[in-house]
LOVO-670474 format. One line per 2 residues: number of its first residue (from 1); for each residue z, y, x of N, C-alpha, C. Coordinates in steps of 0.1 Angstrom, whole numbers, plus 5000, padded with zeros to 4 digits. Example, Ala and Ser with C-alpha at 12.3 -4.5 7.8 and 13.67 -1.06 7.14 Angstrom:
1) 5078/4943/5132/5078/4955/5123/5078/4967/5132 | 5071/4978/5128/5071/4989/5137/5079/5000/5129
END
This chain:
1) 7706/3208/6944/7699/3221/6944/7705/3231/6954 | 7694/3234/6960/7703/3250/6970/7702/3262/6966
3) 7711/3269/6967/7714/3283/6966/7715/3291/6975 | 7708/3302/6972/7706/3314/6985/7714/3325/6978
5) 7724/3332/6989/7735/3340/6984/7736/3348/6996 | 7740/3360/6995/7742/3370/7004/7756/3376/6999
7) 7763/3378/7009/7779/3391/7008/7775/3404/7007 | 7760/3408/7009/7759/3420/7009/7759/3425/6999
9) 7755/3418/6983/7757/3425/6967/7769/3433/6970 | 7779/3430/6977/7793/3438/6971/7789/3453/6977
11) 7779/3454/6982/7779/3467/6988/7772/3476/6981 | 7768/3473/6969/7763/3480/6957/7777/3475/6945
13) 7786/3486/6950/7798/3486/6935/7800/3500/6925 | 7788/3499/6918/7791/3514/6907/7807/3511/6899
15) 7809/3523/6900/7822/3528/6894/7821/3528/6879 | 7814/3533/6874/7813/3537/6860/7793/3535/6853
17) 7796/3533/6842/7779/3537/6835/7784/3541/6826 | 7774/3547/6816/7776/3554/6802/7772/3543/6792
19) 7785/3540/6785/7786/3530/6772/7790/3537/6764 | 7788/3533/6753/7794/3540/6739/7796/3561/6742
21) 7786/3562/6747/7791/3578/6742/7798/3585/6755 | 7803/3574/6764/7819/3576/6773/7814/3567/6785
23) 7816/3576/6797/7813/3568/6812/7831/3557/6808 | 7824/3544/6811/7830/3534/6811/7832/3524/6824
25) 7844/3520/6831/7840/3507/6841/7827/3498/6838 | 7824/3500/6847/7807/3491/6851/7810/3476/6849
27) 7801/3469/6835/7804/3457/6840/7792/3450/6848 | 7787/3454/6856/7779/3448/6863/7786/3450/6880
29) 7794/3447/6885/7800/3447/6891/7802/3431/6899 | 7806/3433/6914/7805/3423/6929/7811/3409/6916
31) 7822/3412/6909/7832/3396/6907/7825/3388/6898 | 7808/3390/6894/7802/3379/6886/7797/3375/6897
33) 7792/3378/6908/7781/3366/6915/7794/3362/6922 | 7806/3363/6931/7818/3356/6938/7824/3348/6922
35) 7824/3348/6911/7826/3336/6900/7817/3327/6901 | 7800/3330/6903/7794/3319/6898/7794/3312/6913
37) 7793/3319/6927/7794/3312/6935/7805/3302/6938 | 7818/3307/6934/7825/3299/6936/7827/3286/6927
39) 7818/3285/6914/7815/3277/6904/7808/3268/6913 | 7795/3272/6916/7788/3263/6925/7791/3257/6937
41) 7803/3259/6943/7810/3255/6953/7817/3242/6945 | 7828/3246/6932/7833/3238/6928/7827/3224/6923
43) 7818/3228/6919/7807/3213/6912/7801/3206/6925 | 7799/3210/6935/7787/3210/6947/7779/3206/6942
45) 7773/3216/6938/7762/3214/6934/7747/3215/6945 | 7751/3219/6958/7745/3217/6975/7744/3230/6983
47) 7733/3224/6993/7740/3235/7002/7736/3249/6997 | 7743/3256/7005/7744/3275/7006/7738/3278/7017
49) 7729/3289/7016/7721/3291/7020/7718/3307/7021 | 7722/3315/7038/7720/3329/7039/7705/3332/7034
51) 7699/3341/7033/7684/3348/7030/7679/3354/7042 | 7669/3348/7041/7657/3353/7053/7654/3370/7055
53) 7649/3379/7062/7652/3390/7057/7631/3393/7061 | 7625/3392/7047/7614/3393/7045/7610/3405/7048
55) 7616/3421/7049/7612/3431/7052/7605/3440/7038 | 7601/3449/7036/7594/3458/7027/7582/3450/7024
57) 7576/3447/7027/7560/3444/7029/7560/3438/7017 | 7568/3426/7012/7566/3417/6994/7571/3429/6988
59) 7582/3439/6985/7585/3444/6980/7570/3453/6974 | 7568/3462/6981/7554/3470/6982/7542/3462/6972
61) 7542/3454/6973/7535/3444/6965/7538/3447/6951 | 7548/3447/6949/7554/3450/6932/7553/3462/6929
63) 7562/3473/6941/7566/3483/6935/7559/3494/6941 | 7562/3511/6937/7551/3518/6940/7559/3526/6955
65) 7554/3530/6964/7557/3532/6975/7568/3543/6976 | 7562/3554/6966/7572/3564/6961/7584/3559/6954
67) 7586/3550/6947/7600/3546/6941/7606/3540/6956 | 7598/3531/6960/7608/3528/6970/7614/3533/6983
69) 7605/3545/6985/7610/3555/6997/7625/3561/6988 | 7624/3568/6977/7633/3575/6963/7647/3566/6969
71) 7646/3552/6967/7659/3543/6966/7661/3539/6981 | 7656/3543/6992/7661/3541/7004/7665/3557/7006
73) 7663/3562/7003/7668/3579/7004/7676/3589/7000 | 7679/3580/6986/7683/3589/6967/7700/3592/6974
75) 7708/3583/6983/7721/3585/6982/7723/3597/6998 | 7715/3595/7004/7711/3606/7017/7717/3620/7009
77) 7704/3617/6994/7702/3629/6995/7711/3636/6981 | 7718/3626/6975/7731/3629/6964/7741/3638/6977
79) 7741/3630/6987/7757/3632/6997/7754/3650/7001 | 7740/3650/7004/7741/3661/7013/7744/3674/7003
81) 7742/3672/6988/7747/3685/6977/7764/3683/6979 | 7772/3677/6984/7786/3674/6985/7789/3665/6975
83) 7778/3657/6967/7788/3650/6955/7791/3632/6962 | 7803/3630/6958/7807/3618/6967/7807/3610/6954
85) 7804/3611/6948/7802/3596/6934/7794/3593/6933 | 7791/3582/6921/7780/3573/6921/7769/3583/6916
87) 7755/3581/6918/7746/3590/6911/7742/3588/6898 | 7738/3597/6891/7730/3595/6877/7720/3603/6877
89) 7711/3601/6870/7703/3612/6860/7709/3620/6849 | 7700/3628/6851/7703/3641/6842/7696/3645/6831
91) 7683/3637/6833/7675/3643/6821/7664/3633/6826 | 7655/3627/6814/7643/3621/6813/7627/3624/6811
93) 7619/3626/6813/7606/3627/6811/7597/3623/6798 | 7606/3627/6789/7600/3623/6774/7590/3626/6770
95) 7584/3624/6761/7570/3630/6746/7571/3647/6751 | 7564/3646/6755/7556/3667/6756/7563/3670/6774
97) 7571/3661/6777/7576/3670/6788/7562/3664/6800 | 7563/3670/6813/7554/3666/6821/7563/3658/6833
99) 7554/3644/6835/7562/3639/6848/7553/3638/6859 | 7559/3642/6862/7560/3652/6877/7571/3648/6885
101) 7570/3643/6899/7579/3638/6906/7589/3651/6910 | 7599/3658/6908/7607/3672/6915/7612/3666/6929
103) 7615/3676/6936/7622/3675/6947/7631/3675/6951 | 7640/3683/6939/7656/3679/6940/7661/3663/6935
105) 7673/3664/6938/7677/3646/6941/7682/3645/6922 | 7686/3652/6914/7686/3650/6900/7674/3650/6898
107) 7668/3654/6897/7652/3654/6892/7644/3643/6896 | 7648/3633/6907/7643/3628/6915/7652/3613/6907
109) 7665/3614/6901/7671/3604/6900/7663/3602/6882 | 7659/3612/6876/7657/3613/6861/7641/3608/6863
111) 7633/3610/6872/7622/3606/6868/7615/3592/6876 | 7630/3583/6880/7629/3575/6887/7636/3566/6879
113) 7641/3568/6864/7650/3558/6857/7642/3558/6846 | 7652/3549/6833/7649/3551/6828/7662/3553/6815
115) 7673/3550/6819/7683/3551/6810/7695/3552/6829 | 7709/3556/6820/7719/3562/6829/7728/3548/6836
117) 7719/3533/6835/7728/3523/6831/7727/3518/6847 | 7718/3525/6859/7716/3520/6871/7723/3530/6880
119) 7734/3534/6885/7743/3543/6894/7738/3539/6906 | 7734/3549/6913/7731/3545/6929/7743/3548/6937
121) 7752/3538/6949/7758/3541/6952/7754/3542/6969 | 7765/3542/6974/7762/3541/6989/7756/3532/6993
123) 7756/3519/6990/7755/3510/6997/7741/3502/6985 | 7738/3507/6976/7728/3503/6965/7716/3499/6976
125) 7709/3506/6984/7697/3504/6986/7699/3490/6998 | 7710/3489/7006/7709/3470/7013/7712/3464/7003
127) 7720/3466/6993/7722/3457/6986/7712/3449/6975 | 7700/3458/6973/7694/3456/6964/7680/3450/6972
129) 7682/3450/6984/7669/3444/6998/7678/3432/6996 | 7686/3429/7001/7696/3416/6999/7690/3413/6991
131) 7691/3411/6978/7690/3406/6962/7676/3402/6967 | 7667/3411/6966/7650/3408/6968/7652/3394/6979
133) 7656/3396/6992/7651/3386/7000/7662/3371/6997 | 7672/3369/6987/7677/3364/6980/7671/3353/6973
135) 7658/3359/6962/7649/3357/6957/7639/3350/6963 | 7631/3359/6973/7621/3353/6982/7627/3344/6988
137) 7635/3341/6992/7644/3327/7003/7643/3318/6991 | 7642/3319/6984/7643/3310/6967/7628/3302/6964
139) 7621/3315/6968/7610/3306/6967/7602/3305/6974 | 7608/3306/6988/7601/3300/7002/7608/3285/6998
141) 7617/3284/6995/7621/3267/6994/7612/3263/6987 | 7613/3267/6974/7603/3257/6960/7591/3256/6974
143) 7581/3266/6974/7571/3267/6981/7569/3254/6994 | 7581/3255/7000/7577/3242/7012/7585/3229/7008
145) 7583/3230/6990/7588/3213/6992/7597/3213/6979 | 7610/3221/6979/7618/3222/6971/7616/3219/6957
147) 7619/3211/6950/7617/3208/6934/7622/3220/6925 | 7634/3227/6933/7642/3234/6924/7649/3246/6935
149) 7650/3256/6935/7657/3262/6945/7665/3276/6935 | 7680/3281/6941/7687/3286/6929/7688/3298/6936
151) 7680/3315/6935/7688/3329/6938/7697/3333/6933 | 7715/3331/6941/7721/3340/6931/7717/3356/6934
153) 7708/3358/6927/7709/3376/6927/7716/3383/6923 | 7722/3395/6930/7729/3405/6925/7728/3417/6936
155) 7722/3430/6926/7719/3431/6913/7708/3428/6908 | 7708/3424/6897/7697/3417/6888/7685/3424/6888
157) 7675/3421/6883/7663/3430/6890/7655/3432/6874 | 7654/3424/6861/7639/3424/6855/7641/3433/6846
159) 7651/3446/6846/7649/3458/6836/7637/3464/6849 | 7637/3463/6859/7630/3477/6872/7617/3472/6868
161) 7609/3483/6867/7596/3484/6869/7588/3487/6877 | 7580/3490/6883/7570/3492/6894/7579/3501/6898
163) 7580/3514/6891/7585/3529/6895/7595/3535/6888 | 7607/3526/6884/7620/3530/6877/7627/3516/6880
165) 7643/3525/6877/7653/3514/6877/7659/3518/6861 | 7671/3509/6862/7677/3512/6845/7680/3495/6843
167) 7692/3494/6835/7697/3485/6835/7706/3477/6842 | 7713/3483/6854/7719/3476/6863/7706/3471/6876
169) 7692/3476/6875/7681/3472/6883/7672/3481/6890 | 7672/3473/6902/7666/3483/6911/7652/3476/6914
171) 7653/3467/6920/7641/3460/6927/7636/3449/6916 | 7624/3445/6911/7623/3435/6900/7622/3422/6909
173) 7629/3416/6912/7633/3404/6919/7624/3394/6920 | 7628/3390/6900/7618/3379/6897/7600/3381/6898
175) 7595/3395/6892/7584/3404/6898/7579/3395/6919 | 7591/3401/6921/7586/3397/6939/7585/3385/6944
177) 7590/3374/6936/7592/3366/6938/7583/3358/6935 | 7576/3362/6927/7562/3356/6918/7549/3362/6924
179) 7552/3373/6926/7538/3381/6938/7532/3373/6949 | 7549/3372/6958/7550/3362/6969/7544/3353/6967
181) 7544/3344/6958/7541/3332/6956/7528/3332/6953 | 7525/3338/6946/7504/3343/6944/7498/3346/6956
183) 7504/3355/6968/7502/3361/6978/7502/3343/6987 | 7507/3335/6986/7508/3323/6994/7501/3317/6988
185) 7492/3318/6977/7482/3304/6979/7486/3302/6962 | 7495/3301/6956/7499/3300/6940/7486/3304/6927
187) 7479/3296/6919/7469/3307/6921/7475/3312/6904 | 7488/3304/6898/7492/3310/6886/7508/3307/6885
189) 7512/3316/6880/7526/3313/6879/7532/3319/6867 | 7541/3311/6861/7549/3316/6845/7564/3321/6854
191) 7566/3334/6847/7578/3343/6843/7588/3337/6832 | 7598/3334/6833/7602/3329/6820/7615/3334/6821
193) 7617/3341/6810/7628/3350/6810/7638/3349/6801 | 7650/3345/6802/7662/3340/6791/7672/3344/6791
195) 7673/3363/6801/7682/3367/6797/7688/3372/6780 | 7699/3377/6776/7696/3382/6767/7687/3395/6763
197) 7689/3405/6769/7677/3416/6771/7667/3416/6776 | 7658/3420/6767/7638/3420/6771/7638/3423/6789
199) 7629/3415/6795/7630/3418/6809/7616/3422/6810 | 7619/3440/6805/7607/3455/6801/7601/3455/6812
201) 7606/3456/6828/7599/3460/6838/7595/3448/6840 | 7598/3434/6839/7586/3427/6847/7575/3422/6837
203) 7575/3427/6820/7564/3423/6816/7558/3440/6818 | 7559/3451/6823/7554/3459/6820/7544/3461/6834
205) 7552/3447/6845/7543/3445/6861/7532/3439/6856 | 7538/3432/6850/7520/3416/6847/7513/3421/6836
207) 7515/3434/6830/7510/3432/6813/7494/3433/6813 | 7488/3434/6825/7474/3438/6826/7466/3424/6833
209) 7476/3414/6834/7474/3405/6848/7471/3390/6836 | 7461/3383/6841/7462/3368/6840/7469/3356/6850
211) 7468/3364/6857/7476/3352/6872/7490/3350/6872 | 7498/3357/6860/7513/3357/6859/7512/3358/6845
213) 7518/3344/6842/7522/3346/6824/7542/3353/6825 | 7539/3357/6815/7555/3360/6810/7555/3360/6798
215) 7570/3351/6797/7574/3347/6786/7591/3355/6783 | 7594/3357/6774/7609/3365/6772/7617/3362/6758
217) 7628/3356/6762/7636/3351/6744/7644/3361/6748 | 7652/3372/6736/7656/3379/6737/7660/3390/6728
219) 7672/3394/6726/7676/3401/6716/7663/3413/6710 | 7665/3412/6696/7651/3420/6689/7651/3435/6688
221) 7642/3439/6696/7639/3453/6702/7644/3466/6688 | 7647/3461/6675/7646/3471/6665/7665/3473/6669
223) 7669/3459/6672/7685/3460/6671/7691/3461/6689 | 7682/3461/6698/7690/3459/6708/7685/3465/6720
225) 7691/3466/6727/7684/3473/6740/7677/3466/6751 | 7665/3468/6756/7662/3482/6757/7649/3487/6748
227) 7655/3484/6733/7647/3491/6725/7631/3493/6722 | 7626/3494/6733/7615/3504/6729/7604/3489/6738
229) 7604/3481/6743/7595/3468/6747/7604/3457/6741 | 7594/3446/6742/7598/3432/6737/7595/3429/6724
231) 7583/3434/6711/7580/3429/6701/7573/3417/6703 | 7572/3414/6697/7561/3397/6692/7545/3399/6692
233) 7543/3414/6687/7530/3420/6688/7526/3423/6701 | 7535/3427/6711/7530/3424/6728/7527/3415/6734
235) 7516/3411/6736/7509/3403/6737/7499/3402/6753 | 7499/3415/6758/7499/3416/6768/7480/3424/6764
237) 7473/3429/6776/7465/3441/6775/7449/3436/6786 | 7440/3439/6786/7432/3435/6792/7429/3425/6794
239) 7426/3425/6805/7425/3407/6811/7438/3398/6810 | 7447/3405/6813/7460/3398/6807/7465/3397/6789
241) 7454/3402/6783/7457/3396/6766/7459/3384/6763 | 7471/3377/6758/7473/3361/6756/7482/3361/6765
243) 7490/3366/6776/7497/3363/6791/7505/3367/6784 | 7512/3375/6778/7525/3379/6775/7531/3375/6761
245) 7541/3366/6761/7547/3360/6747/7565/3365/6747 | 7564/3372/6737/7581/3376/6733/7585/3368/6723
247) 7599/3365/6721/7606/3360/6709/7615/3368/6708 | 7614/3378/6703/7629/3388/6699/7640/3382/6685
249) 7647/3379/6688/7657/3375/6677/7667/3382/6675 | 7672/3381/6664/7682/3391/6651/7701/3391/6662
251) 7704/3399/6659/7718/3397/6660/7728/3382/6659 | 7734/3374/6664/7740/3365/6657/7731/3352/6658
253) 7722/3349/6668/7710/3339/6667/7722/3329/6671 | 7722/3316/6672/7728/3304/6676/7718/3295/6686
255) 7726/3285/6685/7714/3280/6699/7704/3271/6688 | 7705/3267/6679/7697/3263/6665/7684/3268/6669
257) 7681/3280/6668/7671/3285/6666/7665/3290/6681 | 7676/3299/6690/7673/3297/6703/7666/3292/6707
259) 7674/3277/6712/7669/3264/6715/7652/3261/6711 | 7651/3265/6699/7637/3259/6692/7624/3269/6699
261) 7628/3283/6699/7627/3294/6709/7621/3289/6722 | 7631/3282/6730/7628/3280/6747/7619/3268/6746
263) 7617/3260/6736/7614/3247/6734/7595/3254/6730 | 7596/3264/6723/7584/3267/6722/7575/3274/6734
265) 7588/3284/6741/7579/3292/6752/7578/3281/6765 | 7586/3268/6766/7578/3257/6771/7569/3251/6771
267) 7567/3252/6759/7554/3250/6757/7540/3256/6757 | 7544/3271/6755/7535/3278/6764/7530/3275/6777
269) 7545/3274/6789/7540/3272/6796/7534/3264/6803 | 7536/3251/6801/7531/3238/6800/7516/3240/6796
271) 7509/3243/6784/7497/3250/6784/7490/3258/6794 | 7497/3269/6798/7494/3276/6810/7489/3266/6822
273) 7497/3258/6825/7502/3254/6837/7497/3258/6850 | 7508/3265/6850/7514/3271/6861/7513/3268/6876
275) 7513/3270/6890/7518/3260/6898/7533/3266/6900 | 7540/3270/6898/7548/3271/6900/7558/3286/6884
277) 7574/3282/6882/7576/3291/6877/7584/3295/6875 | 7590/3308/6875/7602/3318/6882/7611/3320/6867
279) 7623/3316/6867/7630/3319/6853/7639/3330/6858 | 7639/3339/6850/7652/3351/6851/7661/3343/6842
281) 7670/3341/6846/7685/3332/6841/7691/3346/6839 | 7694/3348/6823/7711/3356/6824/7718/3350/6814
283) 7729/3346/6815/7735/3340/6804/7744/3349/6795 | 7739/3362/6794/7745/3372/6778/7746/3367/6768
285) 7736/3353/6770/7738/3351/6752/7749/3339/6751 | 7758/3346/6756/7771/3336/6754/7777/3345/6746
287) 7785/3337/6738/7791/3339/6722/7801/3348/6728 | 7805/3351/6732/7821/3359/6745/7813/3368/6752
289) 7801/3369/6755/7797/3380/6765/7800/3394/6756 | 7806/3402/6764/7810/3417/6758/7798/3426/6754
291) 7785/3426/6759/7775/3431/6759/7764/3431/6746 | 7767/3417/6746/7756/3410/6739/7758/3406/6722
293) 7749/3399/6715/7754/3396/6701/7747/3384/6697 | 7744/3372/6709/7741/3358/6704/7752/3351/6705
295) 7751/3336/6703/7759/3329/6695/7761/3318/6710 | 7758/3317/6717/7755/3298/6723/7769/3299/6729
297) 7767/3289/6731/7781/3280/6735/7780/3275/6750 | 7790/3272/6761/7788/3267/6772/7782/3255/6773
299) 7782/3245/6761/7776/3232/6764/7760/3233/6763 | 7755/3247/6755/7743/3247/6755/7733/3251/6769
301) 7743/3257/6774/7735/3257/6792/7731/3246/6796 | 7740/3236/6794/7732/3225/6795/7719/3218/6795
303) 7722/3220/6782/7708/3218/6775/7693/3221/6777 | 7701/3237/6782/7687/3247/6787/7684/3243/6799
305) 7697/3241/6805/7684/3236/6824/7680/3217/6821 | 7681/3213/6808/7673/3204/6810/7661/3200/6801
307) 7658/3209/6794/7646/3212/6789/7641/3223/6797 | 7641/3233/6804/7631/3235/6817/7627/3224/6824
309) 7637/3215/6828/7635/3207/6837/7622/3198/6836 | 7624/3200/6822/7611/3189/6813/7597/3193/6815
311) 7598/3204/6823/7583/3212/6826/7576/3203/6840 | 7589/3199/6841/7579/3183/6856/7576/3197/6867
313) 7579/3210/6866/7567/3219/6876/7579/3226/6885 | 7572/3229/6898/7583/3236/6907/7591/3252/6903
315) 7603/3250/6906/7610/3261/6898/7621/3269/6904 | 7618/3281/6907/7626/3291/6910/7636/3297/6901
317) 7649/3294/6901/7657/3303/6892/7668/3312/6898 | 7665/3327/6894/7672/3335/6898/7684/3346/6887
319) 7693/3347/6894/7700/3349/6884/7701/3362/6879 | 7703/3372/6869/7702/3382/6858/7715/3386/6857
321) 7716/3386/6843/7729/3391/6837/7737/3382/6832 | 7747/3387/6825/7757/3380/6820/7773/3386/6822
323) 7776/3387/6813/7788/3398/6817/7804/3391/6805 | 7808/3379/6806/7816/3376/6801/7826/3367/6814
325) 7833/3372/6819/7834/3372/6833/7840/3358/6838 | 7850/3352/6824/7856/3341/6827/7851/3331/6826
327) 7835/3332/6818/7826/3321/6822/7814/3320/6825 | 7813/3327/6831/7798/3336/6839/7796/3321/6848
329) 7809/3321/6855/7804/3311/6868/7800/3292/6861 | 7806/3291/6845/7803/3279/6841/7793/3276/6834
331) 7790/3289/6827/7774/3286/6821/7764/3289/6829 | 7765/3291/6841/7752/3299/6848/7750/3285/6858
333) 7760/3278/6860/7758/3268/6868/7756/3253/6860 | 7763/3256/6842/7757/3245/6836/7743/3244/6832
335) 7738/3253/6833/7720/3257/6834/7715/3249/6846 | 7719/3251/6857/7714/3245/6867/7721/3233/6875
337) 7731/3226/6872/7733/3209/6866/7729/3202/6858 | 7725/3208/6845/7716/3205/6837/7704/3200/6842
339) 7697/3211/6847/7686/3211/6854/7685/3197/6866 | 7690/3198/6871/7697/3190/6880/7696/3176/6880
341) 7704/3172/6870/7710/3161/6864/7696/3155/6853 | 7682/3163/6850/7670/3155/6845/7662/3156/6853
343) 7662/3156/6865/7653/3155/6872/7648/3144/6874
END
């Protein structure tokens, strides 16, 4: 399997986010993708591979022109008030308030998020074009041939929506990556999403759409964040009613029931069938991840890239989250040896 990897992630390093009440060290931070790469070095699992540099043009496709001018601009225009840290929002666009884009750079950071959990820093906006053409190089492979092609992405992309970030996400990755591939000839493709958190922004790109299913196993929106998307009753809207399938699960899930989980939304997509289909990989729901509150074990990665693998269909996997740092690089790559290894 090949992997597309870029050095430029490290140039998106937030200092801090707001956990518990208290700006905390960021764990979304450069030393998970240099773990998992260096994991995939260790296994050889094949070649490495720089990223093509696709330009705005796929991006635009996803997202709205104004967020993306916002995030090529946002840190210009943090520096020039004198503040030299990472940026936040200040306030959100709730129930009664009016959104309205403002023109100062707080105003501009608050109605461009959606929670305090995405810091812009200097270096955020190549870093997060990196990540995107990371992606697309992922599935320019599948596309001319490739069975299987691996993005390590970072930063992770499927909390962003058309026109917000939040979550450690800027660019919806998996989103562009799946456009791309519609945009080439694709004439359907499944989303399949196995981070532990609901991946909000990219069912909230397809939710009106037939041509992109999405599917999401995923901590349950009453107990986990990000709260407010990902029930079982979203089902998706319009012409896209039936395209959207969630599995939200309880606190404490094990791969027991998981498992039975990914085993079903394969089956979805195998129904669907797809020509091709993009998984957001995050492995939070490791029993040790700090963030998270599932149960699975390292031997279950396994398992998981080889029941995808059982979908027989071309597959793009890009990588998410996962924040348990000393085995970030072994479960994210026993997913894709797994995968690997039933082909």
């Amino acid at each position: 399997m090949k992997t597309v990897y870029s050095d430029d992630h490290r140039l998106h390093a937030a200092k801090k986010e707001l956990v518990d009440g208290t700006l905390m060290p960021a764990h979304e931070r450069p030393q998970r993708a240099d773990i998992i790469l260096a994991r995939v070095r260790e296994v050889g699992l094949g070649e490495i591979l720089a990223p093509e540099d696709f330009g705005v043009a796929p991006l635009a496709r996803v997202h709205d022109g104004r967020y993306l001018a916002f995030l090529e601009s946002a840190w210009d225009m943090w520096k020039e008030t004198g503040r030299e840290w990472d940026a936040l929002p200040l306030v959100w666009p709730v129930r009664g308030l009016r959104a309205i884009e403002p023109e100062d750079i707080d105003g501009k950071l608050s109605y461009f998020s959606f929670d305090a959990g995405a810091p812009i820093t200097a270096g955020t906006w190549p870093a997060v074009r990196a990540s995107a053409n990371v992606a697309l190089t992922a599935a320019r492979l599948v596309k001319d041939g490739e069975r299987v092609a691996f993005g390590l992405c970072r930063p992770p992309g499927h909390h962003a929506a058309a026109d917000y970030c939040g979550g450690y996400c800027f660019l919806n990755n998996a989103a562009i990556a799946a456009q791309w591939l519609r945009d080439q000839g694709a004439q359907r493709i499944s989303v399949l999403d196995i981070d532990y958190h609901h991946g909000n922004g990219t069912q909230s790109i397809f939710y009106e759409r037939a041509d992109v299913q999405f599917l999401s196993l995923h901590g349950d929106p009453r107990q986990e964040y990000p709260y407010f998307l990902g029930y079982a009753d979203e089902i998706g809207a319009g012409r896209g009613e039936g395209y959207n399938v969630n599995y939200p699960m309880e606190w404490g899930t094990a791969y027991d029931a998981w498992g039975q989980a990914l085993k079903d939304a394969c089956h979805e997509v195998a129904s669907y069938a797809p020509d091709a289909v993009v998984v957001s990989l995050g492995v939070d729901t490791f029993e040790k991840d700090p963030i998270s509150q599932f149960k699975l074990k390292s031997p279950d990665y396994l398992d998981i890239g080889k029941t995808m693998a059982g979908l027989g269909l071309p597959t793009v996997i890009l990588m998410e989250g996962g924040y348990a740092v000393d085995e970030i690089g072994i479960n994210a790559v026993n997913v894709l040896t797994g995968f690997d290894d039933a082909v």
